[in-house]
C-alpha positions as CSV (number, residue, x, y, z in Angstrom):
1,X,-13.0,-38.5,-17.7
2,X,-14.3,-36.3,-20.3
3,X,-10.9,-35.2,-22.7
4,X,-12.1,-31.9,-23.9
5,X,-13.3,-28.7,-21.7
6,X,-16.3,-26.9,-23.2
7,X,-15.3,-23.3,-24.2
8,X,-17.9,-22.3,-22.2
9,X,-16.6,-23.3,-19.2
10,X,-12.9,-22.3,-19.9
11,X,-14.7,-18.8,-20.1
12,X,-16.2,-19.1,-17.3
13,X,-13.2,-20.4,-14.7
14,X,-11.2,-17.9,-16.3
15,X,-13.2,-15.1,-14.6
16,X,-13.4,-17.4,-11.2
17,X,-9.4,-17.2,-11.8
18,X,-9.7,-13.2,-12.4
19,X,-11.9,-12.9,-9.4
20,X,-9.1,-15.1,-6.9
21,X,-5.9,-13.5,-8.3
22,X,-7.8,-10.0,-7.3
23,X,-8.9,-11.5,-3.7
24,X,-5.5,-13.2,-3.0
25,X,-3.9,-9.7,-4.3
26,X,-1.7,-12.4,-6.6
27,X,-0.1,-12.5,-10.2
28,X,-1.1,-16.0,-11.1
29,X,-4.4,-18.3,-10.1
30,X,-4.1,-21.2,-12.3
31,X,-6.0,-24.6,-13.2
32,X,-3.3,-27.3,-13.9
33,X,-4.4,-30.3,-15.6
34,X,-2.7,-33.6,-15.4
35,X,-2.0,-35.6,-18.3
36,X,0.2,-38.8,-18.6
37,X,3.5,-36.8,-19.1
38,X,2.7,-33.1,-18.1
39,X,1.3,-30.8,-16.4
40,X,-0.3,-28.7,-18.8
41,X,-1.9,-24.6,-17.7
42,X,-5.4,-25.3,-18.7
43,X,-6.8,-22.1,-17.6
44,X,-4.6,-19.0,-16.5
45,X,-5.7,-15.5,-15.0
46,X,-5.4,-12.5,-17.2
47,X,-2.8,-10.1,-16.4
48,X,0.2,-9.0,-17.5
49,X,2.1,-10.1,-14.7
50,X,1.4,-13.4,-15.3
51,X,4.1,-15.8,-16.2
52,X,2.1,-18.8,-17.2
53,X,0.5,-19.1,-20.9
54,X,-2.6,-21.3,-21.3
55,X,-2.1,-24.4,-23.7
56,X,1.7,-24.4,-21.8
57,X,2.8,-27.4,-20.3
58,X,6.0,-29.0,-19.0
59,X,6.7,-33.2,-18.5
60,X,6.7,-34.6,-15.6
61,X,8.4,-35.2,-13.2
62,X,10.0,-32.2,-12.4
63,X,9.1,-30.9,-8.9
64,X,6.4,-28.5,-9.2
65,X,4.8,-27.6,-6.3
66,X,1.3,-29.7,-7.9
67,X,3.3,-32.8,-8.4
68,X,3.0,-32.7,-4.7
69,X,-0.6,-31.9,-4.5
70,X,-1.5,-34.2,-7.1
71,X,0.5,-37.3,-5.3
72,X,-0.7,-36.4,-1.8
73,X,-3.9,-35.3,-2.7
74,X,-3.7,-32.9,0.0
75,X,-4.0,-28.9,0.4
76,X,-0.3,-27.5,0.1
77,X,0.8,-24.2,1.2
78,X,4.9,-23.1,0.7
79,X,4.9,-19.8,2.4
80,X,8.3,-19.2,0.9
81,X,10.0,-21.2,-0.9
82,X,13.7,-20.0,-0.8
83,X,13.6,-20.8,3.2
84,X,12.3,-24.2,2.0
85,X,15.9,-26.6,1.0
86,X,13.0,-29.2,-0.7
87,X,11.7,-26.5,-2.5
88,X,13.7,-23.3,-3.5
89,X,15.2,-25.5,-6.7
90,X,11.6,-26.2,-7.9
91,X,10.9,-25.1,-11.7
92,X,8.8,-22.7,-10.7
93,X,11.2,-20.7,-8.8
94,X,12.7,-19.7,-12.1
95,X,9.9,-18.0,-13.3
96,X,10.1,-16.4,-9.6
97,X,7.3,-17.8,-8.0
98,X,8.3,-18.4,-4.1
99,X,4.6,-18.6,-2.5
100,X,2.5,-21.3,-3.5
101,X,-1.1,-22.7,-2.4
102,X,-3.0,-25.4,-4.3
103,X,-5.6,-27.5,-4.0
104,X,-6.4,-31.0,-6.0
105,X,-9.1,-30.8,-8.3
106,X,-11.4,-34.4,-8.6
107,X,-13.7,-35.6,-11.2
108,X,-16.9,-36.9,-9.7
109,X,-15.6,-40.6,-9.5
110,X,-12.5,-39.8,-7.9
111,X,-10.0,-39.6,-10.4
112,X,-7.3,-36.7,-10.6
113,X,-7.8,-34.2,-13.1
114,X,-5.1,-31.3,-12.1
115,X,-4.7,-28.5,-9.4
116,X,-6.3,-25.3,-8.7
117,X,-3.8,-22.7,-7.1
118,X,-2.3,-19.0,-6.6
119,X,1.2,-18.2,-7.1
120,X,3.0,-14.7,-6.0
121,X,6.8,-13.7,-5.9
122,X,7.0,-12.8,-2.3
123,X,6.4,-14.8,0.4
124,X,2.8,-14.9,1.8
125,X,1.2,-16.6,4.5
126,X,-2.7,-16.6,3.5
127,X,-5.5,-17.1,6.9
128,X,-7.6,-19.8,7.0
129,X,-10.9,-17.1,5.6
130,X,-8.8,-16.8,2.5
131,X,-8.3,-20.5,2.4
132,X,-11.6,-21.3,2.9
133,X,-12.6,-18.7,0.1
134,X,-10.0,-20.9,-2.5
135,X,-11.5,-24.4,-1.3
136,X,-15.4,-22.5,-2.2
137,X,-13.9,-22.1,-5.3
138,X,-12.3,-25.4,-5.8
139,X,-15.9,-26.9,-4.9
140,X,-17.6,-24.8,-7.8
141,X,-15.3,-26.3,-10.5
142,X,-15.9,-29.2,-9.6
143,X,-19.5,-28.9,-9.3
144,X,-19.2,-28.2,-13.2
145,X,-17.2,-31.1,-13.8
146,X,-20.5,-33.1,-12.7
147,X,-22.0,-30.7,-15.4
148,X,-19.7,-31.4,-18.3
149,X,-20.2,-35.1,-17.6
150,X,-23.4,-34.4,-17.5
151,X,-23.6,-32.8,-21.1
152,X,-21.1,-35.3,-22.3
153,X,-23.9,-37.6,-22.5
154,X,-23.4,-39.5,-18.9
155,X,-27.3,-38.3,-18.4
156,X,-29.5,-38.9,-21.8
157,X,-32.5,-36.3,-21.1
158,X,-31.9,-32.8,-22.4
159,X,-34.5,-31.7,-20.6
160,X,-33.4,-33.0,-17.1
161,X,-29.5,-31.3,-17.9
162,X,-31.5,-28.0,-18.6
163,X,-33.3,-28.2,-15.4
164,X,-29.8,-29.1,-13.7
165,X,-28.0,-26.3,-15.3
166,X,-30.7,-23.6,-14.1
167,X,-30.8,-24.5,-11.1
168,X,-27.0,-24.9,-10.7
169,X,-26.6,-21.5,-12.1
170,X,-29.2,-20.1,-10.0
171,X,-27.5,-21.4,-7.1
172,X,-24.1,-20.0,-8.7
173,X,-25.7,-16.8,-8.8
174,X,-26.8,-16.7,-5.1
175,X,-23.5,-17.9,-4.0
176,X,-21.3,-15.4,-6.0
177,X,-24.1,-12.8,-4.4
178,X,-23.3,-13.9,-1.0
179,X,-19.9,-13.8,-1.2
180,X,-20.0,-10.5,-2.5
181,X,-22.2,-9.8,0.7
182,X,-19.3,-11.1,2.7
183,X,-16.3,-10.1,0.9
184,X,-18.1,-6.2,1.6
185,X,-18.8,-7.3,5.4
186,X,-14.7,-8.4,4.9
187,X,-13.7,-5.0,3.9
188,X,-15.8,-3.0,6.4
189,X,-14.9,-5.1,9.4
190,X,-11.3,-4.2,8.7
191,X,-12.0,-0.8,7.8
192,X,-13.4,-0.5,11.3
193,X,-10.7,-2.5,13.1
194,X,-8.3,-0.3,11.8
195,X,-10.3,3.1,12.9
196,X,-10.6,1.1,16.2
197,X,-6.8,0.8,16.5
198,X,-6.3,4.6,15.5
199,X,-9.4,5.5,18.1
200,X,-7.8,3.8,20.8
201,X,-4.3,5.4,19.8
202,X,-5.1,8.8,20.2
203,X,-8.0,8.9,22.4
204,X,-6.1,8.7,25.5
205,X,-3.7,11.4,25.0
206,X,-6.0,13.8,23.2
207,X,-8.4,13.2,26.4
208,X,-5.2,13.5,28.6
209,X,-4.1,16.9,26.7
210,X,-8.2,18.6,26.9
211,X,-8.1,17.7,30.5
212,X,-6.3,21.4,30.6
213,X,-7.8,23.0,28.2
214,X,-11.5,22.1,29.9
215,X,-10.2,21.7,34.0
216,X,-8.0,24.8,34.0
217,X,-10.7,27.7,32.5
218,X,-13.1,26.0,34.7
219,X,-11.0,26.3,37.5
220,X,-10.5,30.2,36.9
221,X,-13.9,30.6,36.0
222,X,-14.4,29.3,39.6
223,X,-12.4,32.4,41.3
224,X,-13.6,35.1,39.2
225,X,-16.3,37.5,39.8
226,X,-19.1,37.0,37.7
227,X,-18.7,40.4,35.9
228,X,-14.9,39.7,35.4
229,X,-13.8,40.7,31.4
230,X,-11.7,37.2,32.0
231,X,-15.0,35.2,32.3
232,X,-15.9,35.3,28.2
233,X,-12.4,34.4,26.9
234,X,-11.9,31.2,29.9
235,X,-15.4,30.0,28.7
236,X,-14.8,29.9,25.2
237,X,-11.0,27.8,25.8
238,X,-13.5,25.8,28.4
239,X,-16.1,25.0,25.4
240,X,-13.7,24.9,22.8
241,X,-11.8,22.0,24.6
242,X,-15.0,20.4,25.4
243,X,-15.9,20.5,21.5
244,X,-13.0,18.8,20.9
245,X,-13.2,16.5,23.3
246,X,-17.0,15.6,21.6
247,X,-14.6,14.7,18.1
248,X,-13.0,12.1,20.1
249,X,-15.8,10.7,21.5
250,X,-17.4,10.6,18.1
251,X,-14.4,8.5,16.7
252,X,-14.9,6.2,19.9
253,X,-18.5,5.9,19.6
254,X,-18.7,4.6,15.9
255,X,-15.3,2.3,16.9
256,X,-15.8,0.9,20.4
257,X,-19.3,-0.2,22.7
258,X,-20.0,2.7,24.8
259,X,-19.4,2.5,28.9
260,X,-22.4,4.4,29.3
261,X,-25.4,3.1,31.1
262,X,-28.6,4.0,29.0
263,X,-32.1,5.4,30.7
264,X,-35.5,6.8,29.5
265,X,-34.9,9.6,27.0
266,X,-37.1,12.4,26.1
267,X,-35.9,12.8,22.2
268,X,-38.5,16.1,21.7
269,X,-36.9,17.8,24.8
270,X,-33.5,16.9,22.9
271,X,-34.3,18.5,20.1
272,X,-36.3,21.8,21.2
273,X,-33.0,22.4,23.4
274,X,-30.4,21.5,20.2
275,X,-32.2,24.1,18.6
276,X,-31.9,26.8,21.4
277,X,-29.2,26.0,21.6
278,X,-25.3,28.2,21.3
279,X,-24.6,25.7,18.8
280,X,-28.3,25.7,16.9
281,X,-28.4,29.0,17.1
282,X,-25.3,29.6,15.8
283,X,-25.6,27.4,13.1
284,X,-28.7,28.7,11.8
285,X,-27.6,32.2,12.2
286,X,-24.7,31.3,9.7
287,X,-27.1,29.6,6.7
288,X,-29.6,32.2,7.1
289,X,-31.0,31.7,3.5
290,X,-32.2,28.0,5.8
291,X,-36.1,27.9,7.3
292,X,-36.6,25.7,10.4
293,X,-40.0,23.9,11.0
294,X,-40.6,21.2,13.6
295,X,-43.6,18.9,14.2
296,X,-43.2,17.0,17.1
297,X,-45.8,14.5,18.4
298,X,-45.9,15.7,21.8
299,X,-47.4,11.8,22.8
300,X,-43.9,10.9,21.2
301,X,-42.4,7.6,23.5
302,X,-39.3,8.0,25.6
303,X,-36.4,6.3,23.9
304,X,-33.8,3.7,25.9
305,X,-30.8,5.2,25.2
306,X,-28.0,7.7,26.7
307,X,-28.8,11.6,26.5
308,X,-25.4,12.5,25.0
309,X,-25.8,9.7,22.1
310,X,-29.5,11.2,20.8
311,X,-28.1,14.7,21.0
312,X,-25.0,13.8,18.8
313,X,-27.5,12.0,16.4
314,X,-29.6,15.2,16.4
315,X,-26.7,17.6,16.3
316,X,-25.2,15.5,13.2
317,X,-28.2,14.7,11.1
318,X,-29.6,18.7,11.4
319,X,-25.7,19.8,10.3
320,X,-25.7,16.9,7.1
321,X,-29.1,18.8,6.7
322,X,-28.0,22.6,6.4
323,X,-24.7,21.5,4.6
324,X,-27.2,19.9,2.2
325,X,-28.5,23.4,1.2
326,X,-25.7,26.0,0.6
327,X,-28.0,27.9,-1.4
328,X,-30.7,27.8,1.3
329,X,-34.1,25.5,1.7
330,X,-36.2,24.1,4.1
331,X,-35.4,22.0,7.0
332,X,-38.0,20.1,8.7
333,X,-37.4,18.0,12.0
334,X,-40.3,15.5,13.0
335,X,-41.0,13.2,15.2
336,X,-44.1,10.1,15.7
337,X,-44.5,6.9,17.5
338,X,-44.8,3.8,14.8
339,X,-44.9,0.2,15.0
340,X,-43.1,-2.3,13.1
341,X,-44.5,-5.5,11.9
342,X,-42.0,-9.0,11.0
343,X,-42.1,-8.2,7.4
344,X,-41.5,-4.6,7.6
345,X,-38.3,-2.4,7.4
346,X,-35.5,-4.9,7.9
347,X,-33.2,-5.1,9.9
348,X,-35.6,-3.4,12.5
349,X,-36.9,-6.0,14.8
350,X,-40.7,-5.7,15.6
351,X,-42.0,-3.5,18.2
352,X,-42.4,0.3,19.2
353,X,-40.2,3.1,18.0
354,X,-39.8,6.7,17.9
355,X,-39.0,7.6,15.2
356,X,-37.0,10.9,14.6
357,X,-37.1,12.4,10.9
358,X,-34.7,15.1,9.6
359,X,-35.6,16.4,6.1
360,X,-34.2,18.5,3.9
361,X,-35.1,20.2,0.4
362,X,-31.3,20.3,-1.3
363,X,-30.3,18.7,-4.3
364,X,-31.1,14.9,-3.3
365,X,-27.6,12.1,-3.0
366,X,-27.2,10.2,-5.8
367,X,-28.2,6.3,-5.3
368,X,-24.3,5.1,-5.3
369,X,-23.2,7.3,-2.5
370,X,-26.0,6.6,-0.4
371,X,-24.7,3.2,-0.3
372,X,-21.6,4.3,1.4
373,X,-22.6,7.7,3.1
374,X,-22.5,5.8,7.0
375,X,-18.7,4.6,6.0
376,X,-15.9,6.3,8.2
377,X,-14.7,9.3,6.5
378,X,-17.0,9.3,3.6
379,X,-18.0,12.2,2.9
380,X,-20.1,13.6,-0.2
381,X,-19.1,17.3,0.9
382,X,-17.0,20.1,-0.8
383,X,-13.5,20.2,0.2
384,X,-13.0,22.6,3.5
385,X,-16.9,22.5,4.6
386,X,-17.9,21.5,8.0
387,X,-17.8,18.6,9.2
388,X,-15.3,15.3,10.5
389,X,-16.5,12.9,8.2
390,X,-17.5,10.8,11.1
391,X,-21.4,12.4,11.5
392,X,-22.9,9.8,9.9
393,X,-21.2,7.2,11.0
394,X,-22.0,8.3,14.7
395,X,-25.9,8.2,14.1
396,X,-25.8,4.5,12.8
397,X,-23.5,3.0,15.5
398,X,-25.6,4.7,18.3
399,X,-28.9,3.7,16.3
400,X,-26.9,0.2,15.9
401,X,-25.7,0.2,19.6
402,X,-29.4,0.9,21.1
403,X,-31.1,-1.3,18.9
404,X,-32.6,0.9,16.0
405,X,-31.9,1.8,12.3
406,X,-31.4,4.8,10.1
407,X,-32.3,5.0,7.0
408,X,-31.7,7.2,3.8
409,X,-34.3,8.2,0.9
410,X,-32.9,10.6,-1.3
411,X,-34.5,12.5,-4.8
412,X,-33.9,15.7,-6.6
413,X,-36.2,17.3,-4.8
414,X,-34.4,16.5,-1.0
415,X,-33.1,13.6,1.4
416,X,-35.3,12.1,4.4
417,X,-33.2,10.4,7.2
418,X,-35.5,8.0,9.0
419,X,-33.8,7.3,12.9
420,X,-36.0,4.6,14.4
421,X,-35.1,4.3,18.4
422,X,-36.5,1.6,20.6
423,X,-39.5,2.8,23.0
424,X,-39.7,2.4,26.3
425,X,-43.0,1.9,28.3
426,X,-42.1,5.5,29.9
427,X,-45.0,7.9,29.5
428,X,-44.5,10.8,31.9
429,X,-42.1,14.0,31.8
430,X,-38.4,13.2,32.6
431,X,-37.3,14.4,36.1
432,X,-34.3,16.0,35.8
433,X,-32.4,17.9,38.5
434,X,-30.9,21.5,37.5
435,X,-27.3,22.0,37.7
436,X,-25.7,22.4,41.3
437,X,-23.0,24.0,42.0
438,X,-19.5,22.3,43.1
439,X,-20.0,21.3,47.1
440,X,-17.2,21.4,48.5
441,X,-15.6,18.9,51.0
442,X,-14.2,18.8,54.8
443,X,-11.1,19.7,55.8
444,X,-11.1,16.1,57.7
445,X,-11.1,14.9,54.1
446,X,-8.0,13.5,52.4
447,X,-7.8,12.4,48.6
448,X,-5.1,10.7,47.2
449,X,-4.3,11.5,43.7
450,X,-2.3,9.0,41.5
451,X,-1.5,9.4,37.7
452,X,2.1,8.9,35.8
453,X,1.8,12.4,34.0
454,X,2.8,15.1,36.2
455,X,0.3,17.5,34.4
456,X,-2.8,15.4,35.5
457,X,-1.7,15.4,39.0
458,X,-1.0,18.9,39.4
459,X,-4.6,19.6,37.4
460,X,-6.6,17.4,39.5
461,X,-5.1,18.7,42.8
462,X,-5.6,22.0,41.6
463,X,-9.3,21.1,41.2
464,X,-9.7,19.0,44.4
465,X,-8.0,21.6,46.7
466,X,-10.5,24.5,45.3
467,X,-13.8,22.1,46.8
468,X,-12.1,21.8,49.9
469,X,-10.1,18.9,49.5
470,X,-6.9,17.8,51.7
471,X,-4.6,15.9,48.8
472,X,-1.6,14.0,48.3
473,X,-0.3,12.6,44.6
474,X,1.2,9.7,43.7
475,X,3.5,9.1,39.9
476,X,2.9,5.4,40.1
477,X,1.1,2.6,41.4
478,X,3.7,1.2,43.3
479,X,4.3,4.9,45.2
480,X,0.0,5.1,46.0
481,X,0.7,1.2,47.8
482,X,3.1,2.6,49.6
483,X,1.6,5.6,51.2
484,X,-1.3,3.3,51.5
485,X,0.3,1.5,54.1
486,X,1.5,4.5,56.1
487,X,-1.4,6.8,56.0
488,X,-5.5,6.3,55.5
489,X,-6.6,8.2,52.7
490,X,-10.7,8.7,52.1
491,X,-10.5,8.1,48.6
492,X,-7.9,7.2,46.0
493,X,-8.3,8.8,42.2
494,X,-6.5,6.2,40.6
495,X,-5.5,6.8,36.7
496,X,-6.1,3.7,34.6
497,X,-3.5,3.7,32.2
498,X,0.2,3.9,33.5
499,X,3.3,3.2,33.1
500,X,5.6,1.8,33.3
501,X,4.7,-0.6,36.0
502,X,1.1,-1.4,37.3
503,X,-2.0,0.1,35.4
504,X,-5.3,1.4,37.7
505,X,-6.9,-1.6,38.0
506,X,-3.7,-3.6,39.6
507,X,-2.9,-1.1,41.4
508,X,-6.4,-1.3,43.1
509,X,-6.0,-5.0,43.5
510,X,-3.1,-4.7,46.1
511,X,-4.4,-1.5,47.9
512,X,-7.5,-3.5,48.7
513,X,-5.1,-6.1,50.5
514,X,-3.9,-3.4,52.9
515,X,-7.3,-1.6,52.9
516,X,-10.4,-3.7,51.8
517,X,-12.8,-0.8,52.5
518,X,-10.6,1.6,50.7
519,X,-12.9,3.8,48.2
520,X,-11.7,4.5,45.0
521,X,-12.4,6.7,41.6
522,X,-11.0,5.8,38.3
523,X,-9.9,8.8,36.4
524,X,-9.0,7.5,32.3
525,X,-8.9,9.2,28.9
526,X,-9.8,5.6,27.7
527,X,-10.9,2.8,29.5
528,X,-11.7,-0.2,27.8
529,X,-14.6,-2.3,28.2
530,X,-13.2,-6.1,29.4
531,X,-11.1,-3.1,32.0
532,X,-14.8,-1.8,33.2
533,X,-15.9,-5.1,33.9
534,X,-13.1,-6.1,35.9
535,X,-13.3,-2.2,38.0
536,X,-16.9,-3.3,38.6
537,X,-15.7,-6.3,40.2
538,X,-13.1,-5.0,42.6
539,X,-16.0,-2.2,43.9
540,X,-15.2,0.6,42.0
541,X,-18.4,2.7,41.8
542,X,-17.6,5.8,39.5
543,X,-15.5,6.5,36.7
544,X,-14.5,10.2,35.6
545,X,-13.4,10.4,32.2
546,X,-11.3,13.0,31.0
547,X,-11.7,16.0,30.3
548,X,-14.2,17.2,33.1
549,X,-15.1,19.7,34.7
550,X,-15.4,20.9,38.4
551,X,-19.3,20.1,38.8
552,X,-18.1,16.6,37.5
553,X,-15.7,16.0,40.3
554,X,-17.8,17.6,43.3
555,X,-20.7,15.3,42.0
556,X,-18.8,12.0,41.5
557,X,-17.0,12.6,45.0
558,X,-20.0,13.1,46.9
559,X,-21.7,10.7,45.8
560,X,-18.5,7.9,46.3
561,X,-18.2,9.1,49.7
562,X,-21.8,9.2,50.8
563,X,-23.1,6.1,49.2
564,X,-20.2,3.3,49.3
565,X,-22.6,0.6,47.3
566,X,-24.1,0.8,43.6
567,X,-24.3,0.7,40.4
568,X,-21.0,1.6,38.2
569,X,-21.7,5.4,37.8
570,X,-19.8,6.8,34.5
571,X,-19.4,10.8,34.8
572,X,-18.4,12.8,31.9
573,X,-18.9,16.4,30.4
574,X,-22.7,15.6,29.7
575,X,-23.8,14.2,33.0
């Protein structure tokens, strides 16, 4: 056991100590040593709410909490100590210190030399990532304890301890630069859990409180002449709730997988018809100091994706564009087939892409924020311009969701987003059918409608009595079994979320016992994807989610009642 520590190293655990007291969000990381009689603070964090000195020590025994570790030679964690009769007397409960985890610290041979551990004044229960992250560091200390033996003269060749001390701190270097990589992948995974949580939160009701604002206008719009003065202001409450409906879905989309099933995509088509657009046009009509050029490969591949999720990643990259240039500029939109090799562009895998580029001539992002523009709610913007700070962030977690990449290059002279999407082996035009108008059912037809809020039944009646539609509601699950069992209903419109009492999806469960051929919709502001697995399971073929409009629900009907087996069909506003 070597009896002095090189300054060197004291120097250089003092910043590991600096580095843990920050992660573990603690006043005091400390190295104990143990001599004879005492424990003496070897090396102590810097910070002025620290209580421990370095060079202190106290004899022993006198029940510290590394007495303990030092005898058992075991991890020991006191959550909090004043619930603890062995331990709320301890010495260091005087200096306040009621949370406690250590961890012995071993010369090479085996022999004790002290204790690392992290102190705080209110109790704390630490998970086993952060205890892992204090045993990484416990196992680079003592990695240089092999190293001060080492230069202590246990190995005679200089040369050999230079070649050991490179590559040790080379190894040192990559480790703290991996942590660093994960300590970020830390902070972002949480960052998204908590938008998750908040998605989730409001989602429902906001999609609950559009259904309204879209279903009623459209309803109107249904009964009124088509010169009618009514017809402009109905449309523009219809379109505004569907706009806001879009903000919810973009907080979903970069928070939770999407429930929509992908196909062949025509990303030119997408973009020509963004840029025709109400929206486009409007758009460009209010930056009009903006010049719009496109340069589409008109070989370009068809992309596997959902239409909605391109057009939101075109929508949002062309606005980050014209916000780029308040002053006015040049916005080019391109598109090309490439092919990637192993070694080129990670993380894209190798294969064929299209690849959509947006580019703009405004003053460039500087290098730091371009490492963060794709966070939630980061935004490099001026206070009050457009935008929900979630544009970005939509483009990656579709590109992310589909299998692509986005990329950023950024100079003085403009910024170049690069969206790579997967091709398909598609090669012809897309077949699309125009827009039909509601059909409207039989009056042999009876619907049964069954949602907890009083508002969505009396909406969705509304709507289903206008195609034609005989209906009867239901506030709860329980009710809907029960009329089940008295009368035969064609189809059931089943919310998913109620309460209190049995959600959609139970609810479904018993009406199959009375009716195993009983058809069914599901109707949700939010449904979650372990729920749409499950739906899939019991038979349900079509899910509506809210807000939609009357095409939407003469489509999804028609096609439930005339084709009892398929695939899970997902309808919402951009079907």
């Amino acid at each position: 056991m070597v009896d002095d520590i090189p300054s060197h190293f004291l120097s250089k655990w003092r910043r590991l100590l600096n580095l843990a007291a920050e992660f573990f969000e603690v006043p005091s990381a400390l190295i104990m040593r143990s001599n004879t009689a005492d424990l003496q603070v070897l090396v102590a964090n810097q910070g002025d709410n620290n209580p421990y000195v370095e060079g202190g020590s106290e004899p022993t025994p006198a029940g510290f909490y590394c007495e303990t570790v030092l005898a058992t030679n075991q991890k020991l964690q006191i959550i909090n100590a004043l619930d603890d009769p062995i331990w709320k007397t301890n010495p260091d409960t005087r200096l306040g210190m009621i949370h406690y985890l250590g961890l012995p610290l071993l010369w090479p041979d085996g022999q004790k030399f002290g204790t690392l551990c992290v102190l705080d004044r209110k109790p704390r229960d630490h998970a086993a990532v952060s205890q892992q992250l204090l045993r990484h560091f416990k196992e680079q200390i003592e990695t240089d304890f092999s190293l001060i033996e080492y230069q202590q003269g246990l190995i005679e060749s200089n040369s050999q301890l230079e070649v050991l001390v490179n590559e040790r701190t080379n190894k040192l270097r990559a480790e703290m630069l991996e942590r660093e990589r994960l300590e970020a992948a830390l902070q972002h995974t949480r960052k998204m859990e908590a938008l998750a949580l908040l998605a989730g939160g409001v989602a429902h009701d906001l999609n609950n409180i559009l259904s309204g604002i879209v279903s009623y206008p459209d309803l109107l719009l249904s009964k009124l002449d088509t010169g009618n003065p009514l017809r402009d202001a109905l449309e523009t409450i219809r379109d505004s709730g569907i706009r806001a409906a879009n903000v919810v879905q973009d907080l979903l989309t970069v928070t939770r997988p999407t429930t929509r099933s992908r196909e062949a995509v025509e990303v030119n088509t997408i973009i020509t018809d963004y840029l025709r657009s109400p929206e486009g046009l409007s758009l460009l009509a209010e930056n009009i100091g903006i010049t719009v050029k496109t340069k589409l490969d008109p070989q370009l591949r068809y992309v596997n994706a959902t239409q909605l999720g391109i057009n939101m990643c075109v929508m949002n990259l062309t606005i980050n564009a014209v916000d780029a240039m308040p002053a006015g500029g040049n916005l080019t939109i391109s598109t090309q087939n490439v092919r990637t090799l192993k070694s080129e562009q990670p993380p894209l895998k190798p294969g064929n892409y299209a690849l959509l580029i947006v580019r703009d001539t405004g003053p460039g992002i500087a290098y730091e924020e371009q490492q963060r523009i794709f966070e939630p709610y980061y935004s490099t913007k001026e206070l009050g311009r457009s935008g929900t700070g979630l544009g970005l962030t939509t483009v990656w977690s579709i590109a992310e969701e589909c299998g692509g990449c986005v990329f950023v290059e950024s100079s003085p002279e403009g910024t170049v987003f690069k969206l790579y999407l997967p091709a398909t082996d598609v090669t012809g035009p897309a077949k699309r059918e125009p827009p039909k108008a509601p059909s409207s059912g039989t009056s042999k037809e009876l619907i049964l409608v069954v949602d907890d809020e009083p508002r969505q039944r009396e909406i969705q009646s509304s709507m289903l009595e206008a195609l034609g539609y005989r209906t009867t509601t239901a506030s709860s699950g329980q009710q809907a079994l029960d009329l089940v069992e008295t009368q035969t209903y064609d189809l059931i419109i089943l919310d998913m979320t109620m309460t209190p009492g049995m959600n959609g999806r139970e609810a479904y469960e018993k009406i199959l016992r009375v009716n195993p051929s009983q058809k069914a919709i599901v109707s949700s502001g939010l449904l979650e994807s372990a729920e749409l697995g499950r739906i899939q399971e019991l038979g349900i073929t079509a899910i509506l989610t809210k807000p939609y409009t009357l095409a939407d629900l003469s489509k999804i009907i028609r096609t439930v009642l005339g084709k009892p087996e398929g695939k899970i069909q997902i309808t919402t506003m951009d079907a």
